[in-house]
C-alpha positions as CSV (number, residue, x, y, z in Angstrom):
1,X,36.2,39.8,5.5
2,X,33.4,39.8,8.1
3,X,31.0,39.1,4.8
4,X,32.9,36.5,4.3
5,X,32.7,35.2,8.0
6,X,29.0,36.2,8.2
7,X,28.5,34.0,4.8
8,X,30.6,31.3,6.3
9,X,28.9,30.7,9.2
10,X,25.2,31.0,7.4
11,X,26.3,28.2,5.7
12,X,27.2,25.9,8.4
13,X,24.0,26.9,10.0
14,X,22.1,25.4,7.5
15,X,23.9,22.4,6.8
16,X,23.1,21.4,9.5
17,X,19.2,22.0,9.4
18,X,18.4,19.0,7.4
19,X,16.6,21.2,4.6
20,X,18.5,18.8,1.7
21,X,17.8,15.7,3.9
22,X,14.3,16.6,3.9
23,X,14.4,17.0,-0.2
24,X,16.1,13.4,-0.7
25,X,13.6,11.6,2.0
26,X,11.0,13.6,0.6
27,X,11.7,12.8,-3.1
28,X,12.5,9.0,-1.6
29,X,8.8,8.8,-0.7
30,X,7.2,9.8,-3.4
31,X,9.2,7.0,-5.0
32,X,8.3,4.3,-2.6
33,X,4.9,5.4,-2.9
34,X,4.8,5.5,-6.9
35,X,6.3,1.8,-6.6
36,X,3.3,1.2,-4.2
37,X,0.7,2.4,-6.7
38,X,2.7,0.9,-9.7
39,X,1.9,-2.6,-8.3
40,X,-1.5,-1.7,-7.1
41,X,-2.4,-0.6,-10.9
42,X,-0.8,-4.0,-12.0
43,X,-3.2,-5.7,-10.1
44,X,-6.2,-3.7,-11.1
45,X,-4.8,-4.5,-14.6
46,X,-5.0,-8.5,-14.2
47,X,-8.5,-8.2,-12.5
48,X,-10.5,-7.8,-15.6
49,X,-9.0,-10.8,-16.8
50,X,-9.3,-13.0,-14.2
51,X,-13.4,-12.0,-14.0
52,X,-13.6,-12.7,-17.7
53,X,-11.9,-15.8,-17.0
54,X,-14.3,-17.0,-13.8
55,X,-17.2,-15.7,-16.0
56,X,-16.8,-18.7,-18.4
57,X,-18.0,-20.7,-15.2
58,X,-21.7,-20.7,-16.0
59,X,-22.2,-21.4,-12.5
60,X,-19.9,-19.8,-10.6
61,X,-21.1,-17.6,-7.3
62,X,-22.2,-14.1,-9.6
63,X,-22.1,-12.5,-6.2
64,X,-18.6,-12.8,-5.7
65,X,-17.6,-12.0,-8.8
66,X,-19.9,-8.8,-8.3
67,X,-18.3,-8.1,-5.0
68,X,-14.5,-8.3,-6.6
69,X,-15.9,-6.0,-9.6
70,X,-17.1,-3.6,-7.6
71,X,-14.1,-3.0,-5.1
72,X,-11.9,-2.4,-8.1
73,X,-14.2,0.2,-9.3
74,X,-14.5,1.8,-5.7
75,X,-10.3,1.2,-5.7
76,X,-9.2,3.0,-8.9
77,X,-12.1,5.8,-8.8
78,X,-10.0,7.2,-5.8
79,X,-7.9,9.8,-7.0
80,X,-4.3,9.7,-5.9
81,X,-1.9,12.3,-6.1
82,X,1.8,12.9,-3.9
83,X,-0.3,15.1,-1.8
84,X,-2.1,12.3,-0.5
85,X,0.9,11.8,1.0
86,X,0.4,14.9,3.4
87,X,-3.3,14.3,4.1
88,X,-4.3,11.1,6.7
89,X,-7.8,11.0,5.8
90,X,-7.1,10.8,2.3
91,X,-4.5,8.2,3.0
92,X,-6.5,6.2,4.8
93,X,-9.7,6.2,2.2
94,X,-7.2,4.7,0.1
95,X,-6.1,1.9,2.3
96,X,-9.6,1.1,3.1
97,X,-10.5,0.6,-0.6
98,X,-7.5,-0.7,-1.4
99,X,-8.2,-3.6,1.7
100,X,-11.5,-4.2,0.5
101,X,-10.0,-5.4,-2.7
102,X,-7.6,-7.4,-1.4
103,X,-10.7,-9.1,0.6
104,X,-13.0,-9.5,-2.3
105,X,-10.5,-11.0,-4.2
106,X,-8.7,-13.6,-1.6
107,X,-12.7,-14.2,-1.5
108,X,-12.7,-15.2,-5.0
109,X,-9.8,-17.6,-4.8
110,X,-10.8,-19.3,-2.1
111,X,-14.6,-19.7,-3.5
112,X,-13.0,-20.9,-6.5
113,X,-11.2,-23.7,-5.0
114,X,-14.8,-25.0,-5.3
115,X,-14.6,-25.4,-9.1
116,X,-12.5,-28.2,-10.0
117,X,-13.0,-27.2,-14.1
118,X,-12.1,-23.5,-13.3
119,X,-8.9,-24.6,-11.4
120,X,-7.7,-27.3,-14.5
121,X,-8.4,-23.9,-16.9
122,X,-4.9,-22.8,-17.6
123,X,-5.6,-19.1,-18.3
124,X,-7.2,-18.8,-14.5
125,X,-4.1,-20.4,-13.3
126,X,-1.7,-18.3,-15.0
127,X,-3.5,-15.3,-14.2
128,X,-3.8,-16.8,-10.2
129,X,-0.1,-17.2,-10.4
130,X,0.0,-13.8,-11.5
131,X,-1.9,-11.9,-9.7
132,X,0.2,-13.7,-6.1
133,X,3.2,-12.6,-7.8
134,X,1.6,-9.1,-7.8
135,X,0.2,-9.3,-4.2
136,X,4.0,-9.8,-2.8
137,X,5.3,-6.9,-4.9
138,X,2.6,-4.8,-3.5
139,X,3.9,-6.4,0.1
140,X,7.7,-5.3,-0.9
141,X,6.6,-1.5,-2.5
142,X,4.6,-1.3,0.8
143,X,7.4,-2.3,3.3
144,X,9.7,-0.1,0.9
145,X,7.4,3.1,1.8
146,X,6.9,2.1,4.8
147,X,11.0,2.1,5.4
148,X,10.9,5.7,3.3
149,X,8.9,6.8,5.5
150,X,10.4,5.9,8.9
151,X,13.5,8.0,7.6
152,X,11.3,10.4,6.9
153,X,9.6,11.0,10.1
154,X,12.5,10.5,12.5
155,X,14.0,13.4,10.4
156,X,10.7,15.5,11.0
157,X,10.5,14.8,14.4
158,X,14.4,14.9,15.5
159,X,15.9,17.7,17.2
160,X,16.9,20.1,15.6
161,X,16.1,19.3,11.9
162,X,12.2,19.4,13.5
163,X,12.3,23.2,13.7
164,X,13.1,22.8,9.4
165,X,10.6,20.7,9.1
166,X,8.2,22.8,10.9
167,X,9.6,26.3,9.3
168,X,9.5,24.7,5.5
169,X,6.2,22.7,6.1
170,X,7.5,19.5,6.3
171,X,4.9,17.6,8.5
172,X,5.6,14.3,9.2
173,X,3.7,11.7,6.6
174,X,1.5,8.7,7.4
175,X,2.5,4.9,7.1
176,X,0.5,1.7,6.2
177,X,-1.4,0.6,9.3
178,X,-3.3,-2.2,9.4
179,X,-7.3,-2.1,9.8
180,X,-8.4,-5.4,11.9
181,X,-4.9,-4.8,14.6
182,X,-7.1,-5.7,17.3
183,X,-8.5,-8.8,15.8
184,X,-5.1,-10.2,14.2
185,X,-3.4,-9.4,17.4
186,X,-6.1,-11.8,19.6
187,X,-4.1,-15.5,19.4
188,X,-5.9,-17.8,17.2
189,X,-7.3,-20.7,19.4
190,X,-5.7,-23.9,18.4
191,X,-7.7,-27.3,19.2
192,X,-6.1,-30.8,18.4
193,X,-9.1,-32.7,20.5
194,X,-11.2,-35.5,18.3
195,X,-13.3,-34.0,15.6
196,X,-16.8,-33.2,16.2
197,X,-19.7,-35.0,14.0
C-alpha cells in the first residue's frame, strides 16, 4: 500500500512539472519552424526563375541581378537544422541572410518598375505574383513560430515548470527580431508643402 501511495504521489508530482508540455511546445516549434523554412525554400525555388526571366532584359541593371543571385547563394549555403533552434548566434546568421534576400530582391522589383517591356512579360508577372504570394506565407510561418514560441518560453520561464526546463535542458528558444528596430521605430517625416524644383 505505501508503494502504491509513494507511486501515487510521484505521479502527481510530475504532472504537474510540465515535462509533456514541454514535448508538445517543443515538437510545436519545430513545426512552426519547418513551415518557416518550407516557405523560405519556396522562394529560393522561384528565384532562379525570376533571374532567368529579368536576364532576357538585355539591359537590365547586371548589378542587381548580381546582388539578388548572390544573397540566395549566401541564404541556402547556411545550414539549418532543429538545433538552430537552441543556438542565438546561429539563429540570427540565418535571419541576417535571410534579410539580405528579402532586400536584394524588393531591390529588384522596384528597379524593375523601370522596364516597361519586362513588366508587359507575362512570365515576370506570374512569377512576381508568385513570389508576393510566397513573401506573406513566409510572414504567416514566421508569426506562426513566433506564437510557438511564446508558448514556449512562458513555459520555460514560469514557476515551477522552469525548474523542468532547467533539469531536462529546456532553455528558452529565440524569436524573429527585427534588424533596423531603431530605424523603423523613428516616425517617418511627412511633408505636404509645394514641391521643390
Amino acid at each position: 500500500m505505501r508503494r502504491f501511495f509513494l507511486l501515487l504521489l510521484a505521479t502527481l508530482a510530475l504532472s504537474g512539472c510540465g515535462y509533456n508540455d514541454f514535448q508538445r511546445l517543443d515538437e510545436q516549434t519545430k513545426a512552426a519552424w519547418s513551415e518557416v523554412l518550407n516557405q523560405y525554400q519556396r522562394r529560393a525555388d522561384l528565384i532562379p526563375n525570376i533571374v532567368a526571366t529579368v536576364k532576357g532584359q538585355a539591359n537590365f541593371e547586371q548589378d542587381t541581378l548580381t546582388k539578388v543571385v548572390e544573397a540566395r547563394a549566401k541564404a541556402t549555403s547556411i545550414q539549418i537544422s532543429p538545433e538552430t533552434l537552441n543556438d542565438p548566434q546561429a539563429f540570427e546568421r540565418f535571419q541576417q541572410a535571410q534579410a539580405q534576400l528579402t532586400g536584394a530582391l524588393s531591390r529588384l522589383l522596384a528597379v524593375s518598375e523601370n522596364y516597361p517591356t519586362l513588366q508587359a512579360n507575362q512570365a515576370f508577372r506570374d512569377l512576381r505574383v508568385q513570389l508576393e504570394g510566397t513573401e506573406n506565407r513566409i510572414t504567416v510561418a514566421r508569426n506562426r513560430y513566433i506564437q510557438a514560441v511564446q508558448e514556449y518560453n512562458v513555459k520555460a520561464r514560469s514557476f515551477p515548470t522552469n525548474l523542468t526546463a532547467k533539469i531536462f535542458g529546456y532553455p528558452p528558444k529565440p524569436s524573429f527580431t527585427v534588424q533596423n528596430e531603431a530605424q523603423i521605430s523613428t516616425p517617418p517625416a511627412v511633408d505636404f508643402g509645394p514641391a521643390k524644383k
